[in-house]
mmCIF file of the N, C-alpha and C atoms, coordinates in Angstrom:
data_MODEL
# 
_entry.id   MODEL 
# 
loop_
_atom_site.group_PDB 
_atom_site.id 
_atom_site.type_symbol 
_atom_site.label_atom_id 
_atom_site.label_alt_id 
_atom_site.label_comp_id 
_atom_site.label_asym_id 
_atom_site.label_entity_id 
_atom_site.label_seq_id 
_atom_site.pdbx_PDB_ins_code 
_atom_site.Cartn_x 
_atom_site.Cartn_y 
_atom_site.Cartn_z 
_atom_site.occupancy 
_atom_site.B_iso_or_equiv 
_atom_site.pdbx_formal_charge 
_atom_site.auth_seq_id 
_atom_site.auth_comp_id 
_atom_site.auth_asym_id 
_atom_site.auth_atom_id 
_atom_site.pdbx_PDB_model_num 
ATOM 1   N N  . UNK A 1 1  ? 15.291  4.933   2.098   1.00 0.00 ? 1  UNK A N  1 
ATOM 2   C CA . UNK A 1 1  ? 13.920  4.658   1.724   1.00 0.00 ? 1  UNK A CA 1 
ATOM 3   C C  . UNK A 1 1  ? 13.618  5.152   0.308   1.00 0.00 ? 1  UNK A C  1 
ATOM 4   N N  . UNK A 1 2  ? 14.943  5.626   -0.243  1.00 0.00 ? 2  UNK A N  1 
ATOM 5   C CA . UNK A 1 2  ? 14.247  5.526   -1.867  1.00 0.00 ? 2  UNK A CA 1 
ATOM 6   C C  . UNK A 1 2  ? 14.000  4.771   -2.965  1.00 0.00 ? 2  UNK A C  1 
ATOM 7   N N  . UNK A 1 3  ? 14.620  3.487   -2.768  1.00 0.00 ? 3  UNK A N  1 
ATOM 8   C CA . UNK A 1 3  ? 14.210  2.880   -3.717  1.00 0.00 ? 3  UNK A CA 1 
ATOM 9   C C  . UNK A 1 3  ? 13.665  1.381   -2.933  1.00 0.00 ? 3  UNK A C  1 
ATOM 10  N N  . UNK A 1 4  ? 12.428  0.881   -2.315  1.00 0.00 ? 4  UNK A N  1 
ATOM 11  C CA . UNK A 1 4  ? 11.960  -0.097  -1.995  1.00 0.00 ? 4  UNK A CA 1 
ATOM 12  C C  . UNK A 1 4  ? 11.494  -0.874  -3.074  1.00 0.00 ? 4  UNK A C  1 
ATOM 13  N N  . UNK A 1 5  ? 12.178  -2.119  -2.515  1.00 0.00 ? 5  UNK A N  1 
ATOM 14  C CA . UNK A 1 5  ? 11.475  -3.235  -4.093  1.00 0.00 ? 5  UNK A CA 1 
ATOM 15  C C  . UNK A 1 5  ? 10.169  -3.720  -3.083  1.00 0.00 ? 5  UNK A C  1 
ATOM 16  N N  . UNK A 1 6  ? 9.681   -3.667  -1.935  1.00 0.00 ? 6  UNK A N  1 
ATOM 17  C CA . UNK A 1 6  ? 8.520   -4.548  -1.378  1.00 0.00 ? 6  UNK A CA 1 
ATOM 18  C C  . UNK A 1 6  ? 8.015   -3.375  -0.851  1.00 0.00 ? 6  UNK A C  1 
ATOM 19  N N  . UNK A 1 7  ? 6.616   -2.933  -0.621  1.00 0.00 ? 7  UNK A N  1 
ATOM 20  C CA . UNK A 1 7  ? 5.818   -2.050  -0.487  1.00 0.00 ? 7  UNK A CA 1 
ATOM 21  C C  . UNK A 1 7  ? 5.837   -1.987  0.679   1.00 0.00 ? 7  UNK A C  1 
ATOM 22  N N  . UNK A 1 8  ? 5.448   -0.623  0.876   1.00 0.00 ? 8  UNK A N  1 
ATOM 23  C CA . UNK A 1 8  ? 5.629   -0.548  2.813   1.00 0.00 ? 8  UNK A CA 1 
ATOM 24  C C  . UNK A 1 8  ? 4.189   0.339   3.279   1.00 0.00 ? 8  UNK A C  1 
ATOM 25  N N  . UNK A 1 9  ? 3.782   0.826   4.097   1.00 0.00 ? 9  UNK A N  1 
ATOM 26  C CA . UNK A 1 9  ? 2.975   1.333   4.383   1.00 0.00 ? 9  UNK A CA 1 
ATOM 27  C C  . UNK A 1 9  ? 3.455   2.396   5.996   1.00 0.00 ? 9  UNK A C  1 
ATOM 28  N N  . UNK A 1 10 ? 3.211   3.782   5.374   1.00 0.00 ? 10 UNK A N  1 
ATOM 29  C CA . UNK A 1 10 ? 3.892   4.562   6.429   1.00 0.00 ? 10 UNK A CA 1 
ATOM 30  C C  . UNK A 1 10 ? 2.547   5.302   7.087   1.00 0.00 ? 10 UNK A C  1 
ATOM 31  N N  . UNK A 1 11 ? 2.531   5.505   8.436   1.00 0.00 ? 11 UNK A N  1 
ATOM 32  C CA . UNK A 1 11 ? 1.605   6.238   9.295   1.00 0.00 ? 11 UNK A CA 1 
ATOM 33  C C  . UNK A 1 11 ? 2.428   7.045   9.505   1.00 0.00 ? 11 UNK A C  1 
ATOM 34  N N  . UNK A 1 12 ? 1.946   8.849   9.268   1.00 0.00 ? 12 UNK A N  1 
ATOM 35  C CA . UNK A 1 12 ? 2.717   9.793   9.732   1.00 0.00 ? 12 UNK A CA 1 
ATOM 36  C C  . UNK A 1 12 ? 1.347   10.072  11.113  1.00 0.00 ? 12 UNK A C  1 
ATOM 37  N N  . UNK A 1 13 ? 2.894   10.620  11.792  1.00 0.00 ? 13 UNK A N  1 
ATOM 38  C CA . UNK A 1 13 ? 2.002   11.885  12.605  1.00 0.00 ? 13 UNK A CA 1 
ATOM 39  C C  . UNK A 1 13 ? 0.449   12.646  12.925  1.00 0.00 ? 13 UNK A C  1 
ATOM 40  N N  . UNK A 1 14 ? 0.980   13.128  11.341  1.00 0.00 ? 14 UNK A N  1 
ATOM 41  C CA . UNK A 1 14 ? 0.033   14.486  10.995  1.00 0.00 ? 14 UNK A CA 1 
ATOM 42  C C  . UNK A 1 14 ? -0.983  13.707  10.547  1.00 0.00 ? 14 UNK A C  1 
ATOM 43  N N  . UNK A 1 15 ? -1.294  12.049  11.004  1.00 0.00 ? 15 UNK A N  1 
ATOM 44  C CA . UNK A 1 15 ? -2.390  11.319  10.656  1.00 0.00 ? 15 UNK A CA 1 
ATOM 45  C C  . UNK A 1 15 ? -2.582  11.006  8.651   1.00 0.00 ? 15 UNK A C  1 
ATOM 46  N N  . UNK A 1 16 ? -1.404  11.583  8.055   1.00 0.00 ? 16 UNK A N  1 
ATOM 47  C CA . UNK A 1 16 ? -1.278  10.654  6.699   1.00 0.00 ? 16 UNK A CA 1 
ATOM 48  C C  . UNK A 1 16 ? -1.039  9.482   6.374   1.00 0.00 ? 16 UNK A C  1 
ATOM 49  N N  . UNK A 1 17 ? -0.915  8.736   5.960   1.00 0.00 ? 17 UNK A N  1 
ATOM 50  C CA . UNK A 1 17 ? -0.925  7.731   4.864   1.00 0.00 ? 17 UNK A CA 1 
ATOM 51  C C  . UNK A 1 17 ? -0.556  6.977   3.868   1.00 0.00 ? 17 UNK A C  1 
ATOM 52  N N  . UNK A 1 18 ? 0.824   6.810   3.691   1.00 0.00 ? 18 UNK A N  1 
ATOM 53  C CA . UNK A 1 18 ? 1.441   6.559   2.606   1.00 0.00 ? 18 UNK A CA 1 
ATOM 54  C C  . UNK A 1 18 ? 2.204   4.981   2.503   1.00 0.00 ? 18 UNK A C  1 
ATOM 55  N N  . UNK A 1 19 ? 1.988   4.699   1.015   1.00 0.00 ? 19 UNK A N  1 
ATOM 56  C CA . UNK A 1 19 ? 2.711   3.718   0.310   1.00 0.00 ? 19 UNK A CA 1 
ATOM 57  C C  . UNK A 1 19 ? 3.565   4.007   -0.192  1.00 0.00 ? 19 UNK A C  1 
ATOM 58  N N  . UNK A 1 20 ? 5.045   3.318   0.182   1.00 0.00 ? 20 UNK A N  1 
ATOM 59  C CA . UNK A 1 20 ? 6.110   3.567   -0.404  1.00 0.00 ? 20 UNK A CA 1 
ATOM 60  C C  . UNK A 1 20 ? 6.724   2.263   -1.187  1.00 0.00 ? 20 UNK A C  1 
ATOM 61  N N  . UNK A 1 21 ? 7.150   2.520   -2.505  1.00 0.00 ? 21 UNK A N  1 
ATOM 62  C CA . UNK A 1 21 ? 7.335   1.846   -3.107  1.00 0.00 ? 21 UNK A CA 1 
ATOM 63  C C  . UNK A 1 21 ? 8.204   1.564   -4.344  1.00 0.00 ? 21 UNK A C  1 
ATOM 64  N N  . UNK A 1 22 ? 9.068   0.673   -4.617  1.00 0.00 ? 22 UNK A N  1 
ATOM 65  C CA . UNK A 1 22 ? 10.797  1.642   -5.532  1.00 0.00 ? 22 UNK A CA 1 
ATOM 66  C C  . UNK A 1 22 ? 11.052  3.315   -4.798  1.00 0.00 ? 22 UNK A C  1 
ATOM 67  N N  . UNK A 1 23 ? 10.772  3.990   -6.173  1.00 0.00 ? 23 UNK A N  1 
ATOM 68  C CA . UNK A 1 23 ? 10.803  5.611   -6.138  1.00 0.00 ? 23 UNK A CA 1 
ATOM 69  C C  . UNK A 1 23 ? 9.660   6.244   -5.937  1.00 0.00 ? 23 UNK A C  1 
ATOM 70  N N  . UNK A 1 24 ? 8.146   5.551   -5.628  1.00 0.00 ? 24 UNK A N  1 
ATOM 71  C CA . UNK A 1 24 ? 7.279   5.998   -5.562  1.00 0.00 ? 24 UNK A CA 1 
ATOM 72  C C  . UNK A 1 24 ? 6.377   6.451   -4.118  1.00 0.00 ? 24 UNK A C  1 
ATOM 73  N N  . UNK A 1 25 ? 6.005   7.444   -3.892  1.00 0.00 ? 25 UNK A N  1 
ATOM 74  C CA . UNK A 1 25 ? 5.409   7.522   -2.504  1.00 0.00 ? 25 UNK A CA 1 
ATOM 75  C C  . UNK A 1 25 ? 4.434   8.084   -2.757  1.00 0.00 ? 25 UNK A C  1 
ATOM 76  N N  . UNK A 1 26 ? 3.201   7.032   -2.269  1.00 0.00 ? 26 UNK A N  1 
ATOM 77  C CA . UNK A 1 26 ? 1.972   7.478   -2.879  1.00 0.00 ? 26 UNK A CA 1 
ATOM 78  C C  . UNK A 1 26 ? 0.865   7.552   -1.520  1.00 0.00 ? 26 UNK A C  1 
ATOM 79  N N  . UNK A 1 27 ? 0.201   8.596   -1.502  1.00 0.00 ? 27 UNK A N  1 
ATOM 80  C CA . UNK A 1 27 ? -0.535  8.888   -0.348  1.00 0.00 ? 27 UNK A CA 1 
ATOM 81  C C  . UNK A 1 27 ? -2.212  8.529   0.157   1.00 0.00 ? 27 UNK A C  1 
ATOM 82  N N  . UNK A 1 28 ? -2.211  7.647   0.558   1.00 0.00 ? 28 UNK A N  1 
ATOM 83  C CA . UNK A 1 28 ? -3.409  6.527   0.303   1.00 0.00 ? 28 UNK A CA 1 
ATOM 84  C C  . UNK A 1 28 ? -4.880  6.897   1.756   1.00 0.00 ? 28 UNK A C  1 
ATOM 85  N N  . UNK A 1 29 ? -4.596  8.133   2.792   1.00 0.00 ? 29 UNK A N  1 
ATOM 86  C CA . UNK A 1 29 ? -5.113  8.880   3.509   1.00 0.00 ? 29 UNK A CA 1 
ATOM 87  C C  . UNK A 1 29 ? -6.571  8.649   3.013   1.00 0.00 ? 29 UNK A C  1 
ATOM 88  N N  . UNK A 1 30 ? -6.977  9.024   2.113   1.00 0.00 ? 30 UNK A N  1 
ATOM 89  C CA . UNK A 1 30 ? -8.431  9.315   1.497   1.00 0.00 ? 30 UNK A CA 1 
ATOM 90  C C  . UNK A 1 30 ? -9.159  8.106   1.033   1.00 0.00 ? 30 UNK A C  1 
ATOM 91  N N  . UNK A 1 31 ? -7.701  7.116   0.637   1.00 0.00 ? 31 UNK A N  1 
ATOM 92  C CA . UNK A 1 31 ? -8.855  5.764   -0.072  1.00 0.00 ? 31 UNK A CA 1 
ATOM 93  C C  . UNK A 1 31 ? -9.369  5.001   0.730   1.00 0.00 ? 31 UNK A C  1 
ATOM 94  N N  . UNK A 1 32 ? -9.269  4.957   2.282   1.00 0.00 ? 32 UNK A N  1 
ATOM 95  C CA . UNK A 1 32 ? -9.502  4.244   3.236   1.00 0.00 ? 32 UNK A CA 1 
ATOM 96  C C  . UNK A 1 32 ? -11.348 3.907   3.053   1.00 0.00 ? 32 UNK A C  1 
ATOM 97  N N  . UNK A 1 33 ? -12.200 3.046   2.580   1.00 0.00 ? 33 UNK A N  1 
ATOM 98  C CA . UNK A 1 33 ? -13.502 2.753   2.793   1.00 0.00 ? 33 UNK A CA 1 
ATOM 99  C C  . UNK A 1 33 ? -13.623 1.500   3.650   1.00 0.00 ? 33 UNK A C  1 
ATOM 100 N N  . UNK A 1 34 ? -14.477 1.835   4.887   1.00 0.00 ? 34 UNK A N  1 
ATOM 101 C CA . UNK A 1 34 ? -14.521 0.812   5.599   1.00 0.00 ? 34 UNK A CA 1 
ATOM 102 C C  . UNK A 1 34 ? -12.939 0.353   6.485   1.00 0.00 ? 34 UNK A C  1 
ATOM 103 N N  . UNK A 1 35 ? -12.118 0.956   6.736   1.00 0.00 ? 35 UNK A N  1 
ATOM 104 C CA . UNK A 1 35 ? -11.048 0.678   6.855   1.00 0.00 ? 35 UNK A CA 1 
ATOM 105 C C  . UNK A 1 35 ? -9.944  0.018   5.883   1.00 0.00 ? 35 UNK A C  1 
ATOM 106 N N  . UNK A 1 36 ? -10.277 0.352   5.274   1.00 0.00 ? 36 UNK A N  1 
ATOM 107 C CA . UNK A 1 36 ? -9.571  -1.025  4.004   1.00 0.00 ? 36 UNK A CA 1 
ATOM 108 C C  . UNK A 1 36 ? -9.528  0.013   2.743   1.00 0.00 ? 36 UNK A C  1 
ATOM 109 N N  . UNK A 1 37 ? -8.405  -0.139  2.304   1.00 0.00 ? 37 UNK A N  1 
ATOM 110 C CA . UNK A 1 37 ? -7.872  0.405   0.987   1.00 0.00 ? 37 UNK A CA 1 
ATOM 111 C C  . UNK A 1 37 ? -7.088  -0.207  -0.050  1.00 0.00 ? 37 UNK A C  1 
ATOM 112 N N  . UNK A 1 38 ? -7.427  -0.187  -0.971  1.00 0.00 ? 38 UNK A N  1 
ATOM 113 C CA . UNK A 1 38 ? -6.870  -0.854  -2.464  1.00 0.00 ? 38 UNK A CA 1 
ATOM 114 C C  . UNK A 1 38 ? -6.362  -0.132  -3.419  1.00 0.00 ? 38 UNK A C  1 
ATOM 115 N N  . UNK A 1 39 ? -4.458  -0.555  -3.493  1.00 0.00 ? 39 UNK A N  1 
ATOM 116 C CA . UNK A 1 39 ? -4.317  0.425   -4.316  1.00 0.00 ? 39 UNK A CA 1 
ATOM 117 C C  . UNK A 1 39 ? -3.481  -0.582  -5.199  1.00 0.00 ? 39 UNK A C  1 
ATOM 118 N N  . UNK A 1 40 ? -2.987  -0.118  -6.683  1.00 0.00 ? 40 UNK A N  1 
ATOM 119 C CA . UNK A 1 40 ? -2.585  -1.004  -7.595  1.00 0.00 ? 40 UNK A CA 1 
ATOM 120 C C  . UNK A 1 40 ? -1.302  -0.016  -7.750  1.00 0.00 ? 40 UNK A C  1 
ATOM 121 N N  . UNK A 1 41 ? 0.066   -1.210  -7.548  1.00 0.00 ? 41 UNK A N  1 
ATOM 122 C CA . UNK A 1 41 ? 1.577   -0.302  -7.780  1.00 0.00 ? 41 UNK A CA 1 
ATOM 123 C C  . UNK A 1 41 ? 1.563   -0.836  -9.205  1.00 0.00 ? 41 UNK A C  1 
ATOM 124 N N  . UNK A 1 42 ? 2.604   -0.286  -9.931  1.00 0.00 ? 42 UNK A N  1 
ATOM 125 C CA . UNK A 1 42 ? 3.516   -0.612  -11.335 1.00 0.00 ? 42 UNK A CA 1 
ATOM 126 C C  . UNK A 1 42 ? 5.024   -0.323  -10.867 1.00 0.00 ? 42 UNK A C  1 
ATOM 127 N N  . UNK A 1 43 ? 5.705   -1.088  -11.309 1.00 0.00 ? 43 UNK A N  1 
ATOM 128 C CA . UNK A 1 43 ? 7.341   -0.643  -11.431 1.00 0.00 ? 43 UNK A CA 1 
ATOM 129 C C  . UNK A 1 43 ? 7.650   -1.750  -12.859 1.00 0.00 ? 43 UNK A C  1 
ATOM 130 N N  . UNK A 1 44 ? 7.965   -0.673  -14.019 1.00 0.00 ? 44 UNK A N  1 
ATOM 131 C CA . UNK A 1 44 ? 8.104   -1.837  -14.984 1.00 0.00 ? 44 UNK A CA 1 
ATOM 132 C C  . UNK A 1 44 ? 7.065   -2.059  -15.496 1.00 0.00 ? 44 UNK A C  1 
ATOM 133 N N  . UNK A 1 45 ? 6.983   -3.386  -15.632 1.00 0.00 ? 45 UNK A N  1 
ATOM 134 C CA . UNK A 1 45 ? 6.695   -4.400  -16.424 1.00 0.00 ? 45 UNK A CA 1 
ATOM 135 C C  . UNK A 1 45 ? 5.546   -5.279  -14.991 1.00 0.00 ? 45 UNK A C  1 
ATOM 136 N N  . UNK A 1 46 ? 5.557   -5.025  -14.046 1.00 0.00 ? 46 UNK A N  1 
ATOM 137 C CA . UNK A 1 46 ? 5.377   -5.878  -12.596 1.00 0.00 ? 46 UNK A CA 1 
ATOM 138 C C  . UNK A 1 46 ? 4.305   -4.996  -12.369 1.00 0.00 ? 46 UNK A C  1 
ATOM 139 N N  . UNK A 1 47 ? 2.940   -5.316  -11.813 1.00 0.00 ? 47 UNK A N  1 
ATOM 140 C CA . UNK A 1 47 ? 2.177   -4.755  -11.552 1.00 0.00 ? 47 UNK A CA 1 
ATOM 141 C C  . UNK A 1 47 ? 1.531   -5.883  -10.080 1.00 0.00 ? 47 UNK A C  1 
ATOM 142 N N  . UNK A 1 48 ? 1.937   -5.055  -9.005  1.00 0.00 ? 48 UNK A N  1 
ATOM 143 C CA . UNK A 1 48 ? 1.639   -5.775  -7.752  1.00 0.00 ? 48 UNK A CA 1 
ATOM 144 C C  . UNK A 1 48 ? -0.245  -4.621  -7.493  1.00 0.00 ? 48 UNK A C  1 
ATOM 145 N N  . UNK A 1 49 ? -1.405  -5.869  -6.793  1.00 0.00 ? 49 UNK A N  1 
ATOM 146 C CA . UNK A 1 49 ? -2.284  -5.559  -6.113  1.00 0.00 ? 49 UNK A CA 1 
ATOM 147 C C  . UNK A 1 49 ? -2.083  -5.482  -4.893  1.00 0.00 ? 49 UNK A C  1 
ATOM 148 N N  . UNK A 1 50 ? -2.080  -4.152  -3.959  1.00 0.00 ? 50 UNK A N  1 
ATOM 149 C CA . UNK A 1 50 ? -2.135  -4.115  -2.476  1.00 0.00 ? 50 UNK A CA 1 
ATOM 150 C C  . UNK A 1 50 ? -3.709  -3.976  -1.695  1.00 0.00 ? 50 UNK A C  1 
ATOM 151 N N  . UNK A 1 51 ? -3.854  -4.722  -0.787  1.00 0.00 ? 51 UNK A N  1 
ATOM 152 C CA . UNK A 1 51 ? -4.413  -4.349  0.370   1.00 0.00 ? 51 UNK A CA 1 
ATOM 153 C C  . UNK A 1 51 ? -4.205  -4.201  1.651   1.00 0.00 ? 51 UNK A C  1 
ATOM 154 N N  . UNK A 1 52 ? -4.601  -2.750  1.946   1.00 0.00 ? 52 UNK A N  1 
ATOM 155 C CA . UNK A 1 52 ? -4.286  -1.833  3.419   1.00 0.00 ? 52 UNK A CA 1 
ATOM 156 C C  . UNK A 1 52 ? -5.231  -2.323  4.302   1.00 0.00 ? 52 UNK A C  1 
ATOM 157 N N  . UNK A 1 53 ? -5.106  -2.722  5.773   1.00 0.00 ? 53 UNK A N  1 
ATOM 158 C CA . UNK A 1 53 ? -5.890  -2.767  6.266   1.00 0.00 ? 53 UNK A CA 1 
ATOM 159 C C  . UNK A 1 53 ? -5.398  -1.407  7.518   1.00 0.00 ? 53 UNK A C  1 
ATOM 160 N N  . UNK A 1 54 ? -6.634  -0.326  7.531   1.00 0.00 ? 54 UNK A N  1 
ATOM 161 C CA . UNK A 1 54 ? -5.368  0.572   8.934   1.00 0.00 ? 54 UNK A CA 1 
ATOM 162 C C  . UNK A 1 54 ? -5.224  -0.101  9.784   1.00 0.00 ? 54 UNK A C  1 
ATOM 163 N N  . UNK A 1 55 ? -3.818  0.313   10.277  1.00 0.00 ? 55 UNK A N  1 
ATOM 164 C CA . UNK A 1 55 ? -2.542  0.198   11.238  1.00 0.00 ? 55 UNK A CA 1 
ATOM 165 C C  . UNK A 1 55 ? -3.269  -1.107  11.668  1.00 0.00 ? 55 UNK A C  1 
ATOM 166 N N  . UNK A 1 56 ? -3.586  -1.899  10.816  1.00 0.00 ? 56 UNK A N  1 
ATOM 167 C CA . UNK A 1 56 ? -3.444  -3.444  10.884  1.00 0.00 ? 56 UNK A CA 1 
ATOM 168 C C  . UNK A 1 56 ? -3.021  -4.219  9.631   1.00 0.00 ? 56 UNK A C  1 
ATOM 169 N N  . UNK A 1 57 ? -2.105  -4.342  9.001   1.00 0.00 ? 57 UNK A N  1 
ATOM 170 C CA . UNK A 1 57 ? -1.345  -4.695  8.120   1.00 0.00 ? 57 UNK A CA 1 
ATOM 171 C C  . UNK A 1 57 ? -1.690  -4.698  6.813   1.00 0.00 ? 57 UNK A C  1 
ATOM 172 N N  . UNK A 1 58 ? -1.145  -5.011  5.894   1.00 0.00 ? 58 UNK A N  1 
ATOM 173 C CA . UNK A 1 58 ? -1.563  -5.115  4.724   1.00 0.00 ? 58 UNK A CA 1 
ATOM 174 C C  . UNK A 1 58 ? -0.838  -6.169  3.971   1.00 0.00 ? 58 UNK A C  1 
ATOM 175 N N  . UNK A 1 59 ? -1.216  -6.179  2.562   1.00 0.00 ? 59 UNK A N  1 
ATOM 176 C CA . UNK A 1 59 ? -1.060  -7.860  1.470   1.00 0.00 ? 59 UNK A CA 1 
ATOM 177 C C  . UNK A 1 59 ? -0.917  -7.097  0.319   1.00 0.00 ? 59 UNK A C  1 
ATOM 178 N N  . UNK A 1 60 ? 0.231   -8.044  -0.346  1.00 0.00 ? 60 UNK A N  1 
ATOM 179 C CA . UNK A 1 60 ? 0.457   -7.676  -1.823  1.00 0.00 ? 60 UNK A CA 1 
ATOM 180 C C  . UNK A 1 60 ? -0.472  -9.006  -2.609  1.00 0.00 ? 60 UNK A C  1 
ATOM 181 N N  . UNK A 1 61 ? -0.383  -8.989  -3.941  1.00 0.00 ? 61 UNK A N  1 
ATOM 182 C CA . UNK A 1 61 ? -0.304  -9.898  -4.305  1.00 0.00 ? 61 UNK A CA 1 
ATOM 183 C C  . UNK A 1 61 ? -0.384  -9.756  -6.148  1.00 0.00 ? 61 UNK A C  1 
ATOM 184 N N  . UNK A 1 62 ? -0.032  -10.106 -6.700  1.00 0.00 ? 62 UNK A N  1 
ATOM 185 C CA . UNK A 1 62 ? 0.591   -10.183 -8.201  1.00 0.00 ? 62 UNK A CA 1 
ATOM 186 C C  . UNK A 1 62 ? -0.404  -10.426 -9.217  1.00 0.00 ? 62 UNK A C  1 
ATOM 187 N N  . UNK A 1 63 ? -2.010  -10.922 -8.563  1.00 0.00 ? 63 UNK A N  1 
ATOM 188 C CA . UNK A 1 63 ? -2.874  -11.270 -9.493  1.00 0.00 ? 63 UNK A CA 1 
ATOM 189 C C  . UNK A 1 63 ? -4.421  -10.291 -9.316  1.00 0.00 ? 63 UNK A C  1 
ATOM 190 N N  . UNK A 1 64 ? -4.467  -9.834  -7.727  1.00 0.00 ? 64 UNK A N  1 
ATOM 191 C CA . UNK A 1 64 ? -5.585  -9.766  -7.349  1.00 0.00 ? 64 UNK A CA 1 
ATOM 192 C C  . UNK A 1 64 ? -6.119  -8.938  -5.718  1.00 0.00 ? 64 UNK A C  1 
ATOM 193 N N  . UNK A 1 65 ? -6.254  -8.846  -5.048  1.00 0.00 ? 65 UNK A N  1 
ATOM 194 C CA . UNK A 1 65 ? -6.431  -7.900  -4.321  1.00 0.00 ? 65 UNK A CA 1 
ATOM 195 C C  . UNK A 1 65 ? -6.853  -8.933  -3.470  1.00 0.00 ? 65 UNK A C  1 
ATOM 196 N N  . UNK A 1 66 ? -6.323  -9.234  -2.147  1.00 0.00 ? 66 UNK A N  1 
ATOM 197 C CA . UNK A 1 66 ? -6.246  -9.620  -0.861  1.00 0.00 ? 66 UNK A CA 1 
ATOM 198 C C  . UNK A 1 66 ? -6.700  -9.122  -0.006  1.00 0.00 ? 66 UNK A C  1 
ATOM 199 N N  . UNK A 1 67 ? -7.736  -9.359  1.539   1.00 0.00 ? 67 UNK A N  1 
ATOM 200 C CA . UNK A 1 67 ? -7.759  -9.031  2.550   1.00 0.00 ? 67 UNK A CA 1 
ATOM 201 C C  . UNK A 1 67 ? -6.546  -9.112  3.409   1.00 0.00 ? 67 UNK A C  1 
ATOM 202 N N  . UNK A 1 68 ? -5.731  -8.407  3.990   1.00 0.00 ? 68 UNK A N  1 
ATOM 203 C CA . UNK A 1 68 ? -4.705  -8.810  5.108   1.00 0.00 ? 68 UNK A CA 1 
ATOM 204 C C  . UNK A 1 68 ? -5.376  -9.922  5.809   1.00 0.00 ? 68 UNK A C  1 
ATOM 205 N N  . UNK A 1 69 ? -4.597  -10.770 6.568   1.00 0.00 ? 69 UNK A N  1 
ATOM 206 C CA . UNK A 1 69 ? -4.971  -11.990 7.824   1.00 0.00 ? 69 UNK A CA 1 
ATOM 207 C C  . UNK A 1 69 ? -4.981  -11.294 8.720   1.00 0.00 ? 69 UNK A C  1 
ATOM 208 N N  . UNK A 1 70 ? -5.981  -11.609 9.578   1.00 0.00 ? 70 UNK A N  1 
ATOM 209 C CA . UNK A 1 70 ? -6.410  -11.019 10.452  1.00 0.00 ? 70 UNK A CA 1 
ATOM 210 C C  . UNK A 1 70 ? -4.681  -11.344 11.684  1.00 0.00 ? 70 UNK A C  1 
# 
């Protein structure tokens, strides 16, 4: 799990939160408003928009920030 090229979204335990992504693991616990969180990766030159929906999936997308499908 250290270097992911497609973003993942991890539920720990201890009720954290995290986006993992290349080398990056970023902890997204707090940004949750409304259930739904928006966070913006970089690797490079590539700048992907994510949306979290909790432990109901989430959406990348390359231009703009997505609701997951229900």
């Amino acid at each position: 799990m250290d270097t992911l090229n497609e973003p993942m979204v991890v539920y720990n335990e201890d009720g954290t939160v995290w986006v993992c992504y290349y080398d990056q693991k970023i902890e997204i616990t707090d940004r949750f408003e409304d259930g739904v969180c928006h966070v913006k990766l970089s690797h490079g030159t590539e700048t992907l928009y994510m949306t979290v929906k909790y432990q109901d999936g989430w959406n990348t997308n390359s231009h703009k920030y997505q609701y997951p499908a229900p």
